[in-house]
LUMPAKE-756023 format. One line per field, with one value per residue (C-alpha): x, y, z; residue in one letter. Coordinates in Angstrom, 3 decimals, decimal comma, always signed. Example, Ala and Ser with C-alpha at 12.3 -4.5 7.8 and 13.67 -1.06 7.14 Angstrom:
// residues 2
x +12,300; +13,670
y -4,500; -1,060
z +7,800; +7,140
type A; S
// end
This chain:
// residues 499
x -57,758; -61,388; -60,633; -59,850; -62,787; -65,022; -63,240; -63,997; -67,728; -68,494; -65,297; -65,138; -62,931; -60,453; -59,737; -58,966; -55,842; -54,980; -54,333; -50,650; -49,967; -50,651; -53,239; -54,910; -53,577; -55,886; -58,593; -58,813; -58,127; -61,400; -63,636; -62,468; -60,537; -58,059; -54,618; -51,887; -49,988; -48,602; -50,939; -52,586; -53,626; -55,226; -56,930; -58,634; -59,821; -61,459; -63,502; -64,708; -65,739; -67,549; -69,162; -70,161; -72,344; -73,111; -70,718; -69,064; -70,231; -71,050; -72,151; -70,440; -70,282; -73,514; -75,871; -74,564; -75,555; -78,936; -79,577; -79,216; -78,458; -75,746; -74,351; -73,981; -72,774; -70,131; -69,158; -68,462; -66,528; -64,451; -63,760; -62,775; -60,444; -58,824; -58,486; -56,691; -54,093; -53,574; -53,251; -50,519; -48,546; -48,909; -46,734; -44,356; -43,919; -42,992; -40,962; -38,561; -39,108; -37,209; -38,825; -38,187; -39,612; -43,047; -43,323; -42,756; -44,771; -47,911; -50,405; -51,098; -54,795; -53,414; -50,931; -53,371; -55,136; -51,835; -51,489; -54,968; -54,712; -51,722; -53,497; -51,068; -51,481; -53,042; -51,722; -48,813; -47,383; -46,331; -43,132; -44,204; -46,565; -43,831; -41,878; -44,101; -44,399; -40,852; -40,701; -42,946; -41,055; -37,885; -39,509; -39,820; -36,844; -34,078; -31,826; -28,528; -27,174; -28,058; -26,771; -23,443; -21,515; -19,566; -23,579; -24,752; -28,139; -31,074; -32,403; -35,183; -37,199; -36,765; -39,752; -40,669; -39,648; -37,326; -34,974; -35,104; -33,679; -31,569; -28,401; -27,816; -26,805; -29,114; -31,855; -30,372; -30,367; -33,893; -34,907; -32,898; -32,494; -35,483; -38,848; -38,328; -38,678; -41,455; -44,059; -43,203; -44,282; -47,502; -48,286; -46,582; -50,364; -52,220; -54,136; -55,033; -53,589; -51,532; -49,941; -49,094; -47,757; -45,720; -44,469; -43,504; -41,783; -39,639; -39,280; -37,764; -35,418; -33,996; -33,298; -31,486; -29,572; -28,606; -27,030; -25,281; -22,772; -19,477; -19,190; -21,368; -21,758; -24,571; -26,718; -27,085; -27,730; -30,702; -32,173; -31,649; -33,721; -35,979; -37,082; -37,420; -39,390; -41,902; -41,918; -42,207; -45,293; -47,070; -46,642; -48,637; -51,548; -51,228; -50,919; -53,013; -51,840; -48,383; -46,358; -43,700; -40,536; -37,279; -35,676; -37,551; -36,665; -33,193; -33,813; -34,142; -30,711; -29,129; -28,377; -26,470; -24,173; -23,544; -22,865; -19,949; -18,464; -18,992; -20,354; -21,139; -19,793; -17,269; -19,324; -22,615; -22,683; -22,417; -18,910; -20,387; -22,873; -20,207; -18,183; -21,131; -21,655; -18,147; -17,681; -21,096; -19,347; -16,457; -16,392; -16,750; -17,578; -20,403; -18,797; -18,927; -15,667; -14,201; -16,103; -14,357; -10,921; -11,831; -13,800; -10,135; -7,818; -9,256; -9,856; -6,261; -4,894; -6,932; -6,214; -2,669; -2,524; -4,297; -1,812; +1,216; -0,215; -0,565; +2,694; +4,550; +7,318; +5,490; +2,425; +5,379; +7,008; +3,615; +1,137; -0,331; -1,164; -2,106; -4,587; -5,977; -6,747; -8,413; -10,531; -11,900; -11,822; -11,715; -14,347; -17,371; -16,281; -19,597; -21,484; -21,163; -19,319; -16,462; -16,259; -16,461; -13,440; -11,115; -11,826; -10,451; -7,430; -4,487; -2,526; -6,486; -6,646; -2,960; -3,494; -5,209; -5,670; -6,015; -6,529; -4,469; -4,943; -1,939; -1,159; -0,165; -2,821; -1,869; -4,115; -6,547; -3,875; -6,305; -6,121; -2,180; -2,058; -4,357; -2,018; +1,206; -0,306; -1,563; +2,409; +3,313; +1,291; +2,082; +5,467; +5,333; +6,958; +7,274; +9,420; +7,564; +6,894; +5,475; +8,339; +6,345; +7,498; +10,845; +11,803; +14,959; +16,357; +17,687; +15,986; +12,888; +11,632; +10,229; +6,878; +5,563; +2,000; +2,019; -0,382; -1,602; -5,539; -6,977; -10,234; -10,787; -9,474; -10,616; -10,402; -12,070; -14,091; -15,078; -14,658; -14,674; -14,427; -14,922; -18,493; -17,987; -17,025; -19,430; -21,692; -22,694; -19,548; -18,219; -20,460; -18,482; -18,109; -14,293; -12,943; -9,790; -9,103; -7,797; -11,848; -13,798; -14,810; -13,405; -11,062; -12,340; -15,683; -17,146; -18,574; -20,479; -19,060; -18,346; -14,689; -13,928; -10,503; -8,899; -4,874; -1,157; +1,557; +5,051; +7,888; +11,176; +11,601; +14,272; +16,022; +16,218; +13,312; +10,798; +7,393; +4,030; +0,387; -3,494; -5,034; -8,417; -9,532; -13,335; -16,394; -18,418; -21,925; -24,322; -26,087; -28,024; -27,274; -24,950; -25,387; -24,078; -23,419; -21,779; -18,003; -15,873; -12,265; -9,949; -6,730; -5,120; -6,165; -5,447; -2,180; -4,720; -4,835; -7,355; -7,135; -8,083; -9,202; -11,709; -14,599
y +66,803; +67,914; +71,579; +69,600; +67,014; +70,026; +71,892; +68,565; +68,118; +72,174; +73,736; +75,051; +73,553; +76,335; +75,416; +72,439; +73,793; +74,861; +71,228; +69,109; +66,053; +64,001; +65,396; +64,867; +61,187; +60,877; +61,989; +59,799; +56,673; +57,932; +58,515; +55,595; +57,568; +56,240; +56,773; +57,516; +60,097; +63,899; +66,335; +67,233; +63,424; +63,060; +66,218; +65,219; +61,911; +64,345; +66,934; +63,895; +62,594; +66,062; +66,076; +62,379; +63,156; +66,785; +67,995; +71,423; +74,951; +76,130; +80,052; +82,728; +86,332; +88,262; +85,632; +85,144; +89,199; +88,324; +84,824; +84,664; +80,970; +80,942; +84,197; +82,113; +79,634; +81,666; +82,670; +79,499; +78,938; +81,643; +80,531; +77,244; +78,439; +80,390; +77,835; +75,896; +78,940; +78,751; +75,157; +75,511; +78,281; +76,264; +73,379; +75,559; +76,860; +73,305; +72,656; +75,454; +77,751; +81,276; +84,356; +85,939; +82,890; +83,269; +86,712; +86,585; +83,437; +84,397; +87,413; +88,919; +87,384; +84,186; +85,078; +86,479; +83,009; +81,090; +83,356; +83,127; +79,154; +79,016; +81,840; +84,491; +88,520; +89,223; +92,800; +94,343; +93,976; +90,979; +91,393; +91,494; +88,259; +86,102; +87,036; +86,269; +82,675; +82,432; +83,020; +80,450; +77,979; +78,803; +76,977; +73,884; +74,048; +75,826; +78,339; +76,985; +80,360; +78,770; +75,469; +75,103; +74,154; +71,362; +69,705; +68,668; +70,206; +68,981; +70,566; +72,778; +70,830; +67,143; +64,993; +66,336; +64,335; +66,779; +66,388; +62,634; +60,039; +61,733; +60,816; +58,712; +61,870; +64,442; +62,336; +62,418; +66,116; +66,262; +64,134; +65,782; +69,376; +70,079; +67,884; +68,250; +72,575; +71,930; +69,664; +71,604; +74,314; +72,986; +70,497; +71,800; +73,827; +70,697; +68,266; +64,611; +62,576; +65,420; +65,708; +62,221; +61,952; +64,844; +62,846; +59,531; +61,234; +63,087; +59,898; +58,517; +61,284; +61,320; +57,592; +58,481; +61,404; +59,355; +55,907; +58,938; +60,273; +60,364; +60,005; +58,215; +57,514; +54,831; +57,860; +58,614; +54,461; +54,604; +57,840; +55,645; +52,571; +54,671; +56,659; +53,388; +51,631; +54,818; +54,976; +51,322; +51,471; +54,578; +53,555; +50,433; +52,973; +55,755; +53,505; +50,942; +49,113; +49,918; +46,126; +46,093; +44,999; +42,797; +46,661; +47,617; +44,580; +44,793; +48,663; +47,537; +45,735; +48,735; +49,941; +46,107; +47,486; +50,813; +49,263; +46,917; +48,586; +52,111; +55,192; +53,422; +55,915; +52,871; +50,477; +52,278; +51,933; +55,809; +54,737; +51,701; +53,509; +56,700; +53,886; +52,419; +55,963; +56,158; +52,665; +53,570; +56,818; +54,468; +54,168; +50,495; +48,388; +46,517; +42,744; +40,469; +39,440; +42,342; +45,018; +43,692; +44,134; +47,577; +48,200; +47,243; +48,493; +52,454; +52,337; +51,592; +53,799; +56,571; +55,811; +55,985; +58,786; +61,192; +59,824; +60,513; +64,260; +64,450; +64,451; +68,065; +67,237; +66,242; +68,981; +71,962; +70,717; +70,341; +72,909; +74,013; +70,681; +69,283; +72,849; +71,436; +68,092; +69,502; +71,672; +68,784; +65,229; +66,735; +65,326; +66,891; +68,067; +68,178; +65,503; +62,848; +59,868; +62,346; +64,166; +60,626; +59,286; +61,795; +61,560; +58,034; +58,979; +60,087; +61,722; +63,893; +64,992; +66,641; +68,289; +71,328; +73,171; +76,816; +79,241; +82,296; +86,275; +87,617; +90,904; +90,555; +92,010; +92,994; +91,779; +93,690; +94,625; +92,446; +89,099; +89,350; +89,850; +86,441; +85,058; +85,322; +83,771; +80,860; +80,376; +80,994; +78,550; +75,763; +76,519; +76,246; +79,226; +83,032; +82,893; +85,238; +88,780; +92,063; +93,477; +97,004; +96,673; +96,433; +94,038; +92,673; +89,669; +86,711; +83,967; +85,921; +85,862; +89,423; +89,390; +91,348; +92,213; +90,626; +87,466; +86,436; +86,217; +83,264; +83,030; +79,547; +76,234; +72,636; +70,006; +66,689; +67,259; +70,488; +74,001; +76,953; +80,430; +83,617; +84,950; +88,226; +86,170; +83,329; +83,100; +79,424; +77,970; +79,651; +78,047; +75,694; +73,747; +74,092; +73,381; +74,951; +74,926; +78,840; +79,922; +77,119; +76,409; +73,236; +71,122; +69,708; +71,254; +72,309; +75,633; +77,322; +80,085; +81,653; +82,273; +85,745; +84,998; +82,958; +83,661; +81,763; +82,553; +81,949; +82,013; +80,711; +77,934; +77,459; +75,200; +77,931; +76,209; +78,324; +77,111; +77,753; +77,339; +77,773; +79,429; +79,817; +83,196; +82,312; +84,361; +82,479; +82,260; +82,569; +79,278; +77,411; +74,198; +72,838; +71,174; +67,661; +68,338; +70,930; +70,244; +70,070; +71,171; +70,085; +71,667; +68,523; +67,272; +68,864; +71,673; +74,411; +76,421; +78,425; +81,818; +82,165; +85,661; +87,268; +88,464
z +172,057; +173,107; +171,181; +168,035; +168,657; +168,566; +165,830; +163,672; +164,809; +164,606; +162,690; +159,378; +156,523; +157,582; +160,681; +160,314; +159,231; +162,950; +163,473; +163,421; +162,222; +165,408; +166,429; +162,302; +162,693; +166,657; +165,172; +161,860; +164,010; +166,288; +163,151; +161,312; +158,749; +156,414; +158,414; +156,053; +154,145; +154,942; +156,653; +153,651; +152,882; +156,561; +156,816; +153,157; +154,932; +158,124; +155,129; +153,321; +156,804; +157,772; +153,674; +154,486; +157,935; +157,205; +160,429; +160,517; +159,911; +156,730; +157,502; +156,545; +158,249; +156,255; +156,890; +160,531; +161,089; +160,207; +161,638; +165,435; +165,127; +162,858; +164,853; +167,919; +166,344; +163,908; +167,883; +169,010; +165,535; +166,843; +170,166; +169,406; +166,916; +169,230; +172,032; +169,310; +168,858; +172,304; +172,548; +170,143; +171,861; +174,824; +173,033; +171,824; +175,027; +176,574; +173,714; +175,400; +172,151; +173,268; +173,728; +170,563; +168,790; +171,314; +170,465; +167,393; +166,290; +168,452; +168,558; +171,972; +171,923; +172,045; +174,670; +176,916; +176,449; +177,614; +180,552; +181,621; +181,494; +183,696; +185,908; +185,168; +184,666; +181,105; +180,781; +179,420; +175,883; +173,738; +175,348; +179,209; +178,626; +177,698; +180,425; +182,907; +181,051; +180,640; +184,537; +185,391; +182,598; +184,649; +187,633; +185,889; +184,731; +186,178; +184,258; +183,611; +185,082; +188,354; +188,213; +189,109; +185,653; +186,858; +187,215; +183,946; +183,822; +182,613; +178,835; +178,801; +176,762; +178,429; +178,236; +173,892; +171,015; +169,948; +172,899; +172,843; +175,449; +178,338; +179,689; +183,378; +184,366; +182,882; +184,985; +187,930; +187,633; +186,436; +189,486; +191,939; +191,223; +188,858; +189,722; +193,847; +193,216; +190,637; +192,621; +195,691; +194,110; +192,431; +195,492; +198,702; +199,548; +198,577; +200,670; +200,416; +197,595; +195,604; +199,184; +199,729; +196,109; +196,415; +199,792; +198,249; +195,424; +198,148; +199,973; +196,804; +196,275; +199,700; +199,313; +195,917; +197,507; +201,027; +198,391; +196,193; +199,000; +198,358; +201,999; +204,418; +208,023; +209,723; +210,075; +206,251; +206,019; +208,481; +206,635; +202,910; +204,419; +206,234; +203,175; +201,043; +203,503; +203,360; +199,863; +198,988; +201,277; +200,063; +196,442; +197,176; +198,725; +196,058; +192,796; +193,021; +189,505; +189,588; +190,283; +192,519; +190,248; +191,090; +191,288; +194,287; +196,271; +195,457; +196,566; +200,170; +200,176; +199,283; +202,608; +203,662; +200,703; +202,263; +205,419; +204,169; +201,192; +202,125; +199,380; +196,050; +193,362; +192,975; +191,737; +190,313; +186,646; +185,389; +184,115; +182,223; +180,666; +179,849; +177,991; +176,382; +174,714; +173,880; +172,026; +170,341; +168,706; +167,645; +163,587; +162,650; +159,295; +161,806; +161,279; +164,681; +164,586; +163,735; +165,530; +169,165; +167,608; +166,480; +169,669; +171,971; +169,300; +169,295; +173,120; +173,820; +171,075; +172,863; +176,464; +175,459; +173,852; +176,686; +178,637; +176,940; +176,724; +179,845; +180,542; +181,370; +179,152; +176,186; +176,688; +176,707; +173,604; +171,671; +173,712; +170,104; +169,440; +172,718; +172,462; +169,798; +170,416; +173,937; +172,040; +170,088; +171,890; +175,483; +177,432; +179,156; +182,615; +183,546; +185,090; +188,035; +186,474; +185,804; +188,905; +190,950; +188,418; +189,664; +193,401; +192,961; +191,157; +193,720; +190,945; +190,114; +193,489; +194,044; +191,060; +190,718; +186,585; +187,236; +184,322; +185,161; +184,570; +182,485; +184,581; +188,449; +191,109; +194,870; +197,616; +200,170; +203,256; +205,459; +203,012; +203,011; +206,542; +206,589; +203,911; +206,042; +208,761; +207,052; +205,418; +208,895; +210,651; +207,863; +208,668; +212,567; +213,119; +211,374; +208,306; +206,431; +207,006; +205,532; +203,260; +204,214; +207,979; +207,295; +210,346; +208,329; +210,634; +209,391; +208,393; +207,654; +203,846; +202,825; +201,203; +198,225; +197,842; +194,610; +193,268; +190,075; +190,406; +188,450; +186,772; +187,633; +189,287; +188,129; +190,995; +191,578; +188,443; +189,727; +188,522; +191,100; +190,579; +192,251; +193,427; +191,502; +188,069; +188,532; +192,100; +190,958; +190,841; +194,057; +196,805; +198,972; +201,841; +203,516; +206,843; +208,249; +211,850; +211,659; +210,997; +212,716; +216,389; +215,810; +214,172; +211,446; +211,478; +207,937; +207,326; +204,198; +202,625; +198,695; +196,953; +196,972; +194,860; +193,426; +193,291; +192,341; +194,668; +193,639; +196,260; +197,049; +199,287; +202,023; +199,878; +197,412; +194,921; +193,541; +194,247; +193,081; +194,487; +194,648; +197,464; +197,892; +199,915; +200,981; +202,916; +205,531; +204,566; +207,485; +205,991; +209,057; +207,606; +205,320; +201,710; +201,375; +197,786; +197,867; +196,674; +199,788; +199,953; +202,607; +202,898; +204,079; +200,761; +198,111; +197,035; +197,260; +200,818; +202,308; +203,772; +207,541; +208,423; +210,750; +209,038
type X; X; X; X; X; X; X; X; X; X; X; X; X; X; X; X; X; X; X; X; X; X; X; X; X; X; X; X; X; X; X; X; X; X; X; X; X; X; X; X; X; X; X; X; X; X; X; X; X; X; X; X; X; X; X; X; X; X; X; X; X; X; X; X; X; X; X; X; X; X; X; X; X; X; X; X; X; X; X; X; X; X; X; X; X; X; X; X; X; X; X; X; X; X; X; X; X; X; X; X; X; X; X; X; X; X; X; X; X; X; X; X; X; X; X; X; X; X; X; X; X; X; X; X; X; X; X; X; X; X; X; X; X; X; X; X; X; X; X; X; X; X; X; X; X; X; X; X; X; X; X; X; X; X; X; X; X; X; X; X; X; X; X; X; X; X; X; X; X; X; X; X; X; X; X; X; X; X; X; X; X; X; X; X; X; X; X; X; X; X; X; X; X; X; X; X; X; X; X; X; X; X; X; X; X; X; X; X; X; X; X; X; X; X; X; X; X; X; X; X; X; X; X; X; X; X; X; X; X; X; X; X; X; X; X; X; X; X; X; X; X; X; X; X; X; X; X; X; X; X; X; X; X; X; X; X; X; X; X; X; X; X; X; X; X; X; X; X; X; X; X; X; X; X; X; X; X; X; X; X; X; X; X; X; X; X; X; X; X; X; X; X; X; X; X; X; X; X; X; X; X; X; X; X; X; X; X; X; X; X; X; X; X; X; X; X; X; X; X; X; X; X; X; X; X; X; X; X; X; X; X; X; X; X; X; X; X; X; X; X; X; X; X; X; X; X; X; X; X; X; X; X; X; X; X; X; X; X; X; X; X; X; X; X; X; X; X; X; X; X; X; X; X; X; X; X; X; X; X; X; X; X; X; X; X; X; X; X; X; X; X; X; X; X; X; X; X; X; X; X; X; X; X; X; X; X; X; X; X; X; X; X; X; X; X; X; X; X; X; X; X; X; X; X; X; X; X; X; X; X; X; X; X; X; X; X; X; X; X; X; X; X; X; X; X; X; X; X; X; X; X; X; X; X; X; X; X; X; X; X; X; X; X; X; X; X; X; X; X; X; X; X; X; X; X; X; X; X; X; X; X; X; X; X; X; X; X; X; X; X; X; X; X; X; X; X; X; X; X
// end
């Protein structure tokens, strides 16, 4: 706003023309401008302002080579113009315009001014510029190529008026994933008060993180009320006219709650507000008395019919249909109120929706050696066996090298795949007793494959499963968020091998 002050007290008519709408509509309501109309209309009301108190320069380029005044002050003209240029690449820039649009919208004068301001390199090309700015915007916002997709990530240009309002969810993300790398970055050197507000922000987070478990113990409890003690406190110190809201005392209750009714996905309200977005989307003629009626009527008629497609018999008659509808009413499978459904439902969490290959692949000789062992220990004894060692006894079922891999597996609201399709969605937490010092213990590690199995059973049946062959990662500690599987769990089994 001080560029444009300066360009309206020194500027020429021209460059006046640099400015937007806003900033046109500011700087009327300062001078005491009439305040209406297009862009056109309010930058008439600033010239007849300049006209009326003789503001602005007037000299043009041959007398300016000849006065020494009006050359310094044709260079100052200059200057300010250009730190408007720059002020609106800048803007673009946080609007998360793409590169293309930057290099193409921008010269490389102005460019080298935006580096310069966010202390960056000023040489290279066009090109190299607004990489390095891209790099730096990448901080702030993290590509969605490294959030895991089953997290609905927060948009690249959150806080503009062109994104809008932002879901439950999309804050959570912002809050959790994006701001805590950002102000680390900017304030993790700093000293004084940009330390102790980067501090009480993380003390808020960690209280947000502890109350969002899925699963708790008394330890994660003392961490929640500990953090919200210290943050309650240092926002008293750091914002001195900030008021302390019914929220924030019901904030330190929170932790009575985890003690007696355990994790709180159960009762927090990201299902409420899903549904609240749903009825909104709900076609209505917007008469109260009606509206309810239509409001119940098209809820029901959709529960019921997800439901009845959800059946096997129903979904093999009509797959092309059942496609379809998918395709075009399925819901985002993204996001926490989802994910924290399905945990809840016992029917979600046997079932596992893998997307299979369509040719059959044979496994590394060390992964089906760690395969039969893991059908072997399931079974409590060996009934399976190597149909390459040809140790034909009875009761042994021969095994051929042969799988289906699968590109992905949906579970609990989560999608995995392998690290060599997608690393993001392969980091996990498992525990299996074959791989683990003990029982029960969780360890780090990243899919390798995916794969189906199909077999017959000693009844005769044919069956068919999930398994799941992971690396351990040499991680030092482990991620509560990180989706956990348990074999006990879930129809998907883990590999044990000896890496």
């Amino acid at each position: 706003m001080a560029v444009a002050t300066q360009l309206v007290l020194n500027g020429t008519d021209h460059s006046l023309e640099l400015l937007d709408k806003n900033t046109l509509w500011h700087l009327c309501h300062k001078y005491g401008c009439r305040r209406y109309g297009n862009v056109k209309r309010l930058r008439k009301a600033l010239l007849a302002y300049r006209a009326e108190n003789n503001l602005g320069g007037h000299l043009t380029g041959s007398i300016s080579r000849h006065n020494p005044i009006a050359a310094s002050r044709d260079e100052q003209q200059r200057g300010l113009e250009a730190e408007m240029l720059v002020v609106r690449a800048e803007k673009a820039w946080q609007q998360g315009k793409s590169a293309k649009t930057l290099v193409n919208s921008h010269t490389r004068t102005t460019l080298v001014g935006l580096c310069a301001r966010h202390a960056l390199a000023t040489d290279g090309t066009k090109k190299q510029l607004v990489d390095r700015l891209m790099q730096v915007d990448h901080d702030v916002v993290p590509s969605t190529d490294e959030v895991p997709s089953w997290v609905d990530p927060a948009p690249r240009n959150f806080g503009t008026k062109q994104r809008g309002k932002l879901s439950a969810d999309q804050w959570f993300s912002v809050c959790t994933i994006n701001l805590p790398f950002t102000l680390i970055r900017i304030w993790g050197d700093e000293q004084g008060r940009r330390r102790a507000m980067l501090q009480n922000y993380m003390d808020l987070m960690t209280a947000v993180v502890m109350s969002s478990m899925l699963a708790i113990n008394d330890s994660h409890v003392k961490a929640y009320e500990e953090a919200i003690v210290r943050y309650l406190r240092s926002l008293k110190d750091l914002y001195k006219a900030s008021e302390f809201k019914p929220n924030h005392h019901m904030a330190l209750h929170v932790g009575a709650f985890l003690r007696r009714f355990g994790p709180v996905h159960s009762i927090r309200t990201f299902f409420s507000e899903r549904m609240n977005f749903m009825l909104q989307r709900i076609n209505t003629n917007r008469k109260f008395g009606e509206l309810e009626l239509t409001f119940m009527k098209t809820a029901c008629r959709s529960a019921n019919l997800r439901a009845l497609l959800r059946a096997d018999g129903i979904r093999n008659v009509v797959k092309d249909f059942t496609d379809m509808y998918d395709g075009l009413f399925n819901e985002n499978k993204r996001g926490t109120r989802l994910r924290e459904t399905l945990l809840g439902d016992e029917n979600e969490r046997r079932q596992a929706t893998v997307q299979e290959a369509k040719s059959a692949v044979a496994l590394d000789n060390d992964a089906f050696k760690a395969f039969i062992s893991l059908l072997n220990t399931e079974c409590t004894m060996e009934s399976f066996v190597d149909i390459r060692e040809l140790r034909l006894k009875p009761g042994l079922q021969q095994m051929v090298n042969t799988v289906v891999d699968c590109t992905s597996l949906f579970l609990h609201g989560v999608t995995y795949k392998a690290a060599a399709k997608s690393p993001k969605d392969s980091n996990i937490v498992f525990s299996h007793p074959g791989i683990n010092s003990g029982e029960g213990e969780h360890c780090a590690g990243r899919i390798k494959q995916i794969f189906v199995h199909r077999r017959r059973s000693s009844g005769g049946d044919e069956m068919r499963e999930v398994f799941l062959f992971p690396l351990k990662t040499q991680a030092a500690t482990i991620t509560a968020n990180f989706p956990t599987l348990e074999v006990a769990s879930t129809t998907t089994g883990i590999i044990a091998s000896q890496w």
